[in-house]
C-alpha positions as CSV (number, residue, x, y, z in Angstrom):
1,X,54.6,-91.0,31.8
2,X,51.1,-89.8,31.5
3,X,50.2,-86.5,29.5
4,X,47.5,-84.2,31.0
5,X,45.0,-84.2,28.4
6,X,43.0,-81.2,30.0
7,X,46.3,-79.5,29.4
8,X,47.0,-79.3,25.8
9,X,42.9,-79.2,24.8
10,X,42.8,-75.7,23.3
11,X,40.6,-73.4,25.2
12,X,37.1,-72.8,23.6
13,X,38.1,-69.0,23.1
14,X,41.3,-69.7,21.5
15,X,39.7,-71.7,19.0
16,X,37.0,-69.1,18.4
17,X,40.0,-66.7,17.4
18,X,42.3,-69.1,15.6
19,X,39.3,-69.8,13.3
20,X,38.4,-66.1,12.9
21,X,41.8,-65.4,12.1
22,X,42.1,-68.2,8.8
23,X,38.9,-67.4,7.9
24,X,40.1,-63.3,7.6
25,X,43.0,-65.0,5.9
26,X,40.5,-66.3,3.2
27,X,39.9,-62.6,2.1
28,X,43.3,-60.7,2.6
29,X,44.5,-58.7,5.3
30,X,42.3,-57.0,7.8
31,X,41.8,-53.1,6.6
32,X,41.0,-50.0,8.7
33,X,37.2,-49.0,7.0
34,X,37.4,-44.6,6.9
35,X,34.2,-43.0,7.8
36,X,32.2,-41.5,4.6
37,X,32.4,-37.8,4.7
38,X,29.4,-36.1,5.6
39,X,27.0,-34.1,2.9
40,X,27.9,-31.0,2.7
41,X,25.6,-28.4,4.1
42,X,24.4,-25.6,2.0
43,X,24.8,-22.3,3.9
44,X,21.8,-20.6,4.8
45,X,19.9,-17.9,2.9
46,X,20.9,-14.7,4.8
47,X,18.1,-12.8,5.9
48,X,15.7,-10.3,4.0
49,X,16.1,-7.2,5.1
50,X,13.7,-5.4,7.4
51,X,11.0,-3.1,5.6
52,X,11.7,0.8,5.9
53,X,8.5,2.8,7.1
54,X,7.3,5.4,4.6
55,X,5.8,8.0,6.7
56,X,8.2,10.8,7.7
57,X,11.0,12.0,5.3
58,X,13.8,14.8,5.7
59,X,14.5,16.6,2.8
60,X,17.6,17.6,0.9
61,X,18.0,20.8,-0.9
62,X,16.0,19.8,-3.9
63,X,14.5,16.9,-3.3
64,X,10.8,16.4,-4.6
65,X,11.4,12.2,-4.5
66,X,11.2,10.5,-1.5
67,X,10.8,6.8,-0.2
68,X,11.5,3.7,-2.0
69,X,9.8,0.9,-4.0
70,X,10.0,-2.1,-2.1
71,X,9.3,-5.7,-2.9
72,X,7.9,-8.5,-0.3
73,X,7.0,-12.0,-0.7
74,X,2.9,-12.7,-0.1
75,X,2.9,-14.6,2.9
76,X,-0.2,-17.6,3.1
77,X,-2.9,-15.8,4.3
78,X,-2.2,-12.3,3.1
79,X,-4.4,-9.9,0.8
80,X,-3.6,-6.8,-0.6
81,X,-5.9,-4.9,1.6
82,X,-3.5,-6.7,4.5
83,X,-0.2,-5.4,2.7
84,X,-1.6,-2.1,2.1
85,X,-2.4,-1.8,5.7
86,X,0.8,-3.2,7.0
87,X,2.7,-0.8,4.5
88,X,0.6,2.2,5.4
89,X,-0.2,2.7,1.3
90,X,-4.1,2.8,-0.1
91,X,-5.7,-0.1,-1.9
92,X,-5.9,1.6,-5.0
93,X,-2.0,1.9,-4.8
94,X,-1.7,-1.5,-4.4
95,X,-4.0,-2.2,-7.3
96,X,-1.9,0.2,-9.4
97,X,1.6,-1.4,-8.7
98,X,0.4,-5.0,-9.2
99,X,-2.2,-5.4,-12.1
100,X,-1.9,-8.9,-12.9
101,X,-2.5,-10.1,-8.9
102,X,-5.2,-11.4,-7.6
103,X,-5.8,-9.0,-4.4
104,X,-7.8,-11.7,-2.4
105,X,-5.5,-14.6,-3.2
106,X,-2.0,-13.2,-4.7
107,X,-0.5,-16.7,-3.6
108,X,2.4,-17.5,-1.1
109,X,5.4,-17.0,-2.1
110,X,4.3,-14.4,-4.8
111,X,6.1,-11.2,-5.3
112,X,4.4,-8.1,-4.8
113,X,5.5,-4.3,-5.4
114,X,5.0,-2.3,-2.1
115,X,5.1,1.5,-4.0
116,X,6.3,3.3,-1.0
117,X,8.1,5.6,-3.1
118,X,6.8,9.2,-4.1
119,X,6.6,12.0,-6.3
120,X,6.0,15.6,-4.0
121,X,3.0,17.8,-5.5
122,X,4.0,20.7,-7.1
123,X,2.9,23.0,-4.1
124,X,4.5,25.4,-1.4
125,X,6.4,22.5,1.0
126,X,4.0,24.2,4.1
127,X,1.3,23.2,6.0
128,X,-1.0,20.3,4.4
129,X,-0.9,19.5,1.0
130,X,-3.9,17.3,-0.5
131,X,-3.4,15.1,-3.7
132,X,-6.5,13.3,-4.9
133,X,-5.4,11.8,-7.9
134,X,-2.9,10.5,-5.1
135,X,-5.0,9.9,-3.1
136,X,-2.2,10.8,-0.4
137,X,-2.2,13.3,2.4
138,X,1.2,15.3,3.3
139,X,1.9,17.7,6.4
140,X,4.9,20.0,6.2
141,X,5.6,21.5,9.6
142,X,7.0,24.8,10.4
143,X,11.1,24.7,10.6
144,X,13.5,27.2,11.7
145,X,15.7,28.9,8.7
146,X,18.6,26.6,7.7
147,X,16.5,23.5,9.1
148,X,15.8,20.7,6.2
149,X,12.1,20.5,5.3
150,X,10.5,17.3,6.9
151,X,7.0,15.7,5.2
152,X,4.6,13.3,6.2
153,X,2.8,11.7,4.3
154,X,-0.7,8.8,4.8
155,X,-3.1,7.2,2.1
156,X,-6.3,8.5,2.1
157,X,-10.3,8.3,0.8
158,X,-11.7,10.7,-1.0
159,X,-15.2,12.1,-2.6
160,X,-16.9,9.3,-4.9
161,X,-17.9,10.4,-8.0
162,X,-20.8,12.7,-7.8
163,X,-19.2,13.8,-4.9
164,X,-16.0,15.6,-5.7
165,X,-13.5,16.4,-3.1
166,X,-13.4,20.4,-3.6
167,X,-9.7,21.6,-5.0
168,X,-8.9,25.3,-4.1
169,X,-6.9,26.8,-0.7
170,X,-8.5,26.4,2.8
171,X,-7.7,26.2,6.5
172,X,-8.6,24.1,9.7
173,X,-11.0,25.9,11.9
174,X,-11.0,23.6,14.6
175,X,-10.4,19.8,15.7
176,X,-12.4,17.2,17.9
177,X,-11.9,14.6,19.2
178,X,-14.9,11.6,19.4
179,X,-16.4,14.1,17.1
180,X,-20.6,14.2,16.6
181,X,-21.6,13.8,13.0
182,X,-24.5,15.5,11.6
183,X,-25.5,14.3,8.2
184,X,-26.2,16.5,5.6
185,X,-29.0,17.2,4.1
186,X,-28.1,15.8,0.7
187,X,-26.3,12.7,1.9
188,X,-29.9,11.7,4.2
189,X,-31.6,12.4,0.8
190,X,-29.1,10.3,-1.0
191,X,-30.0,7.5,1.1
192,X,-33.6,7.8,1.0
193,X,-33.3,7.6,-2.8
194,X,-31.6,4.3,-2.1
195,X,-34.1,2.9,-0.1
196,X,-32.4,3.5,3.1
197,X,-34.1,5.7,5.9
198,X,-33.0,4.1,9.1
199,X,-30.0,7.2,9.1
200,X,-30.1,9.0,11.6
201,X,-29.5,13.1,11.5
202,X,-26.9,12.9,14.2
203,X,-24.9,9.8,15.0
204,X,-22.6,10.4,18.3
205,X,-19.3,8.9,19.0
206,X,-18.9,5.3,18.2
207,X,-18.2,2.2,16.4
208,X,-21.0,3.2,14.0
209,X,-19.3,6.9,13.8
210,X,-18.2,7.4,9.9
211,X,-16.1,10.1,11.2
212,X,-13.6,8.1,13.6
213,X,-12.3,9.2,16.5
214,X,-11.2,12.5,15.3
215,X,-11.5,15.3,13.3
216,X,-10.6,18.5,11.6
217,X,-13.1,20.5,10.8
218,X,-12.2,23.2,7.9
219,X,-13.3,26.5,6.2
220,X,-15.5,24.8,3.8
221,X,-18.7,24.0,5.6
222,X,-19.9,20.2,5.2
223,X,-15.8,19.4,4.7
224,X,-13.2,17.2,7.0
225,X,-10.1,15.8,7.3
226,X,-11.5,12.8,9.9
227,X,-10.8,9.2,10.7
228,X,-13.1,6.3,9.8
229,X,-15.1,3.3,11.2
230,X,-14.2,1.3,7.7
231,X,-10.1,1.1,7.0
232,X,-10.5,-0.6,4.0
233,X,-12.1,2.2,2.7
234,X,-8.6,4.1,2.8
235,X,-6.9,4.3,-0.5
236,X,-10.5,4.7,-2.5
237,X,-13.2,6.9,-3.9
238,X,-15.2,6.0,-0.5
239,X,-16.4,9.2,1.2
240,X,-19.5,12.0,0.4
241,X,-15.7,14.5,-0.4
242,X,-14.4,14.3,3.1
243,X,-11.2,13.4,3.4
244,X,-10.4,10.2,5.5
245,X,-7.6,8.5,6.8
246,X,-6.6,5.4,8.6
247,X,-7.6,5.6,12.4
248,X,-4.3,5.3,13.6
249,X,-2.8,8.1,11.3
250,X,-5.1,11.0,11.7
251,X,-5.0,10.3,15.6
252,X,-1.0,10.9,14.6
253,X,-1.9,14.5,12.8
254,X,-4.5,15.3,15.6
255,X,-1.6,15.6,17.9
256,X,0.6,17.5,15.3
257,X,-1.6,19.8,13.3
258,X,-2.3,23.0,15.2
259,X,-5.8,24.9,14.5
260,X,-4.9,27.5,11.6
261,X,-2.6,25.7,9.2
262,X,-3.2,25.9,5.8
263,X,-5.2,23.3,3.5
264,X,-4.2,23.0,0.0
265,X,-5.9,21.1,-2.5
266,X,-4.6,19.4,-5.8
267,X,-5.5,17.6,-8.6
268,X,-2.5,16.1,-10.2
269,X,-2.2,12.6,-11.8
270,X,1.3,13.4,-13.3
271,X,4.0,14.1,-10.7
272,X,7.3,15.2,-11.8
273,X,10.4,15.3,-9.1
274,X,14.0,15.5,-8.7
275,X,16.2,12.9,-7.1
276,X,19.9,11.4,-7.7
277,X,20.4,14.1,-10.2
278,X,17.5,12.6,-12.6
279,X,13.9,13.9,-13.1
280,X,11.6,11.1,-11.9
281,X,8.0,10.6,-12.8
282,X,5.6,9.3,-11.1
283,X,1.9,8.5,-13.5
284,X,-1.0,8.0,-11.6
285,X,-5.0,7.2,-12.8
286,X,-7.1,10.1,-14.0
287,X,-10.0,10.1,-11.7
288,X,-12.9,9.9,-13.9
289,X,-14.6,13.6,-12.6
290,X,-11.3,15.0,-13.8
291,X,-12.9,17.9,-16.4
292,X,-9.0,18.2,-18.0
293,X,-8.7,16.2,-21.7
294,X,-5.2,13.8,-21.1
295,X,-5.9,12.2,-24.2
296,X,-5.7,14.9,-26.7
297,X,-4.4,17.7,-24.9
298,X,-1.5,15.8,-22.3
299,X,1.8,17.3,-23.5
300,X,0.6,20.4,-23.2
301,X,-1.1,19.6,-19.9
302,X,1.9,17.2,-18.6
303,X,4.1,20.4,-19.3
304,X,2.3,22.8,-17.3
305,X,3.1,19.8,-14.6
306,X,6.7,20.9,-14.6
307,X,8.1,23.5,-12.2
308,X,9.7,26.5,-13.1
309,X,12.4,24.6,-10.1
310,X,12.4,21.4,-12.5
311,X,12.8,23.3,-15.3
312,X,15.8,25.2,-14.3
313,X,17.2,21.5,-12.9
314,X,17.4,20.1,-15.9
315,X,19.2,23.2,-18.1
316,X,21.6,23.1,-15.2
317,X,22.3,19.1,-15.4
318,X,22.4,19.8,-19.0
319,X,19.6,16.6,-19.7
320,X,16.1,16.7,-21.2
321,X,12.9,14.9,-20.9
322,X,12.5,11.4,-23.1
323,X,8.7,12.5,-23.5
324,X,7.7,9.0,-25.8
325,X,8.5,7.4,-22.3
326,X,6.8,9.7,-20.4
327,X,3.8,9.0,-23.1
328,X,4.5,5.4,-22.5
329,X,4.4,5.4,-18.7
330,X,1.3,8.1,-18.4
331,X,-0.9,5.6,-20.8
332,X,0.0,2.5,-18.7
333,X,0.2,4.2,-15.2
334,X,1.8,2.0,-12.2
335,X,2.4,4.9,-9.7
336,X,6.0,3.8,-9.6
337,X,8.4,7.0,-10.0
338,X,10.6,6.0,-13.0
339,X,13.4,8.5,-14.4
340,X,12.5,9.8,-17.7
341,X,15.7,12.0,-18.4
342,X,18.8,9.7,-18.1
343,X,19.4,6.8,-20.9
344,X,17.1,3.9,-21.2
345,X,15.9,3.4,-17.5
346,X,12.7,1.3,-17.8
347,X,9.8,0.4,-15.5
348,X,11.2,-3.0,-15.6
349,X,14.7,-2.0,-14.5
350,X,13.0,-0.2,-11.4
351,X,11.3,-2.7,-10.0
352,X,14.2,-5.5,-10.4
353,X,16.7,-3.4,-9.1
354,X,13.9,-2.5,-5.8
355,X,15.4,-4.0,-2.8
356,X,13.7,-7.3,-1.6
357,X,12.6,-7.1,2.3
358,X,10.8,-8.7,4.8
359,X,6.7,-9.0,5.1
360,X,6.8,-7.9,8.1
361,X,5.3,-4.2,9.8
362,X,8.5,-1.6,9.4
363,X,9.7,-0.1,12.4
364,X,8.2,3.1,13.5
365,X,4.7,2.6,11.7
366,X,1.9,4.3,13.0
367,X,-0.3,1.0,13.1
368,X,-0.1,-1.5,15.6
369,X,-0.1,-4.8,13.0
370,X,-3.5,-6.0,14.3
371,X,-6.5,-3.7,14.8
372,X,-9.2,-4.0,12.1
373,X,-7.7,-7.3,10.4
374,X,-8.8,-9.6,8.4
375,X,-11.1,-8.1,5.6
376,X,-11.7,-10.5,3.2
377,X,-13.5,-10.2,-0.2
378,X,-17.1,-10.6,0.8
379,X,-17.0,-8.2,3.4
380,X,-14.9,-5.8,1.4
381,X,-17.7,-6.2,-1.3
382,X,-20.4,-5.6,1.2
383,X,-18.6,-2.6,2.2
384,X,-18.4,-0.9,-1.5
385,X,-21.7,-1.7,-1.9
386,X,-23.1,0.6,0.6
387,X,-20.4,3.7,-0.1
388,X,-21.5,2.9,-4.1
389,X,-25.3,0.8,-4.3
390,X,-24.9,-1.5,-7.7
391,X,-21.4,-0.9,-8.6
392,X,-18.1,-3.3,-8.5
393,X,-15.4,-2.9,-6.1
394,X,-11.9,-2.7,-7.8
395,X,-10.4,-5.4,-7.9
396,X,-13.2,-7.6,-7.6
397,X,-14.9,-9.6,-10.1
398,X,-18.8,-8.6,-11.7
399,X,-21.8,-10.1,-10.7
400,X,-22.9,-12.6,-13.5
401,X,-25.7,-11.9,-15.5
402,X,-26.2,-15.4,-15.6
403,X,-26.9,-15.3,-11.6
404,X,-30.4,-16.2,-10.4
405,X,-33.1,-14.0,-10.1
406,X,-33.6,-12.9,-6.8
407,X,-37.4,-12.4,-5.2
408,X,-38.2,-9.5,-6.5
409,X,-36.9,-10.2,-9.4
410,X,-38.8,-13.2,-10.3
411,X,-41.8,-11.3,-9.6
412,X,-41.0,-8.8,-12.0
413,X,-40.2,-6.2,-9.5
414,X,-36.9,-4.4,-9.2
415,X,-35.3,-5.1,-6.0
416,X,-33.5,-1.9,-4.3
417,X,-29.5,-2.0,-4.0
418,X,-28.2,-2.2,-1.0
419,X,-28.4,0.6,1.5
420,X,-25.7,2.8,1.6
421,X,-24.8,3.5,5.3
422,X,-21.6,5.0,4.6
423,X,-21.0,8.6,5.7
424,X,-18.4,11.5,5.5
C-alpha cells in the first residue's frame, strides 16, 4: 500500500508554532506582562485669588482702617509705575512698601507689596479730606442719619518743594470740564529762569493741557484739584501745589463732587486708626518742607496725632500704645498700617500673613488696564526732569560724575537743565 507523503508533511504553519512553542519551553511558562502604573500627577496649584479694588469703603462704627495689604507676583514686563497704576496707589507708595526693588526691573516672579491698606486722617469724615504726607485724596459724601459713612479714596501729586501745597480749610467754587489753563505769573518766570520761554500764557484743552480733562477750581486763587497729561506724575512731588489725580479718577469725582463741598487740608505723616479692636499705625515720609522737628520733638508730636476717639478706644479696650515700636516703625517708615497696641505684632508678621492674589486689574477699578502704558525709566526720567530741572527721580539711579562732558561743557560753558514744561 502506498502512503500519501503530501499527507503526513507537517504544514509550514504548524511547524512555525511547534518550534515557537519548545523554544518558549527553553525559558519557562508563558507569563501575562501587567502594564506599569502611570506617574502620578501632582494636583494643580489652585488659583490666586482675584485682587480687591481699594477705592470705595463702607465704614463700621469706629473704623479709621480700611483696605488691605496685598501681595502680587511681578509679572515679565511689569514696573512699579505699571503696578501702581493697575492698583490705583502712587509711585511713591510703591517705593515706600518695597525698598529693596528695583522699580524698572523688580524681576518675574518677584514678590511685591501692593499697600492698599490705610490709615483715615484725623479729620471730620465730610466732604474732601487732603493728606500730603499721603499723598492720598478722600471724598466723604453726605449720608442720611443711621447710614454707615462711605470714603473714597485716589493717589495723588502734590506741590514740589518750593511750591507747597497750602494746608488750612477751603471749598470748590466751581468745576470744568476741558478746562483752559492760564499760567501764573510765577510759574512763566520760573521757566524763564530755566531757560525755557516757549510757554505759553494760556494753553487750551489738550494733550499738552497740564490740567487734564477736568477740574475744580477752589477758594484759593491759583489752586486745583485737576487731572493731568503725565500719570506717572501721580503719587509724587510733581505739581506748582495743585493737586492732581489720575485722569480716570478725578473724571470719577467730577461726576460726584457737587460745587460747595468742603476742602480740608492736612499734613500728617503719622496716622493712627482703629480696626479689629487694635490701634493700627500707619508711618509715612516727612516731606522735606515739613517746618515740624520729628527727630527731637516726635513723641510729643506723634501724641498730639491721637484722637481724643482713639484715646478713649484704648482706656475702654483696656490696652496701651508699645511706643519703642512705634519709634521703630516711624524711623523706618513703610506706609504699611501695623498694630502697635496688641503683643508683639511685627512688620514682618504683616506682610507674611497679607493675602497673596493675582496681578491682574481688581474688579471695579476706575482705570481701564491700558491707557497711558508703558512708561519706562528714560521717559519717566525725562519727565522728572522737566517738573524738577537737575534733580534725580526716586527711584532712579544718579548721573555719574564720571559721565562725559557735554558741549557746553567742554567749552567751559554751563549748559542749561532741561526745560521744565510741567504745569499745575
Amino acid at each position: 500500500m502506498v502512503m500519501n507523503i503530501a499527507r503526513l508533511r507537517p504544514a509550514p504553519a504548524a511547524l512555525a508554532l511547534s518550534s515557537l512553542l519548545a523554544a518558549c519551553s527553553l525559558f519557562g511558562p508563558l507569563r501575562h506582562q501587567a502594564a506599569k502604573p502611570a506617574a502620578a500627577v501632582a494636583p494643580a496649584a489652585p488659583a490666586l485669588p482675584l485682587p480687591t479694588a481699594n477705592e470705595r469703603f463702607e465704614l463700621e462704627p469706629g473704623q479709621s482702617v480700611v483696605g488691605e495689604v496685598q501681595v502680587i507676583t511681578a509679572g515679565k514686563d511689569d514696573t512699579l509705575t505699571d503696578i501702581a497704576r493697575r492698583f490705583n496707589v502712587g509711585y511713591e507708595e510703591m517705593l515706600r512698601a518695597n525698598p529693596k526693588v528695583d522699580p524698572w526691573l523688580p524681576g518675574e516672579g518677584h514678590e511685591i507689596i501692593v499697600p492698599t491698606q490705610f490709615v483715615l486722617p484725623n479729620a471730620p469724615y465730610s466732604g474732601v479730606v487732603i493728606n500730603i504726607a499721603a499723598m492720598r485724596i478722600y471724598y466723604f459724601p453726605p449720608v442720611k442719619h443711621g447710614e454707615r459713612v462711605i470714603v473714597f479714596t485716589h493717589p495723588i501729586g502734590i506741590g514740589k518743594v518750593g511750591w507747597k501745597t497750602p494746608e488750612g480749610v477751603t471749598r470748590i467754587v466751581r468745576r470744568q470740564k476741558d478746562p483752559t489753563w492760564r499760567v501764573p505769573v510765577s510759574v512763566l518766570k520760573e521757566h524763564h529762569e530755566n531757560g525755557d520761554d516757549s510757554l505759553d500764557p494760556v494753553i487750551g484743552p489738550g494733550p499738552d493741557n497740564p490740567l487734564g480733562k477736568y477740574a475744580f477750581y477752589l477758594q484759593w486763587p491759583s489752586y486745583l484739584i485737576h487731572g493731568t497729561n503725565k500719570p506717572a506724575g501721580v503719587g509724587l512731588r510733581s505739581s506748582h501745589g495743585c493737586i492732581r489725580l489720575y485722569p480716570e479718577d478725578i473724571e470719577q469725582f467730577f461726576n460726584m463732587i457737587p460745587v460747595g463741598t468742603e476742602v480740608r487740608v492736612v499734613n500728617q505723616p503719622f496716622l493712627f486708626g482703629w480696626a479689629d479692636g487694635k490701634l493700627y499705625l500707619q508711618p509715612l515720609d516727612v516731606l522735606e518742607d515739613d517746618q515740624r522737628d520729628w527727630n527731637k520733638a516726635q513723641r510729643k508730636l506723634l501724641g498730639k496725632s491721637l484722637s481724643a476717639t482713639l484715646q478713649q478706644q484704648l482706656k475702654t479696650n483696656h490696652q496701651q500704645i508699645d511706643w519703642d515700636r512705634v519709634a521703630a516703625l516711624a524711623h523706618d517708615p513703610r506706609g504699611v498700617p501695623v498694630p502697635v497696641s496688641s503683643a508683639d505684632v511685627s512688620l514682618e508678621q504683616v506682610l507674611a500673613a497679607a493675602p497673596r492674589v493675582q496681578n491682574v486689574l481688581p474688579k471695579g477699578s476706575t482705570w481701564d488696564g491700558t491707557s497711558d502704558l508703558p512708561m519706562d525709566e528714560a521717559s519717566f526720567k525725562q519727565m522728572f526732569s522737566e517738573i524738577e530741572p537737575g534733580a534725580t527721580a526716586p527711584g532712579t539711579a544718579a548721573p555719574s560724575s564720571a559721565a562725559a562732558p557735554n558741549a557746553a561743557g567742554a567749552a567751559g560753558g554751563k549748559a542749561p537743565p532741561p526745560p521744565p514744561k510741567d504745569g499745575g
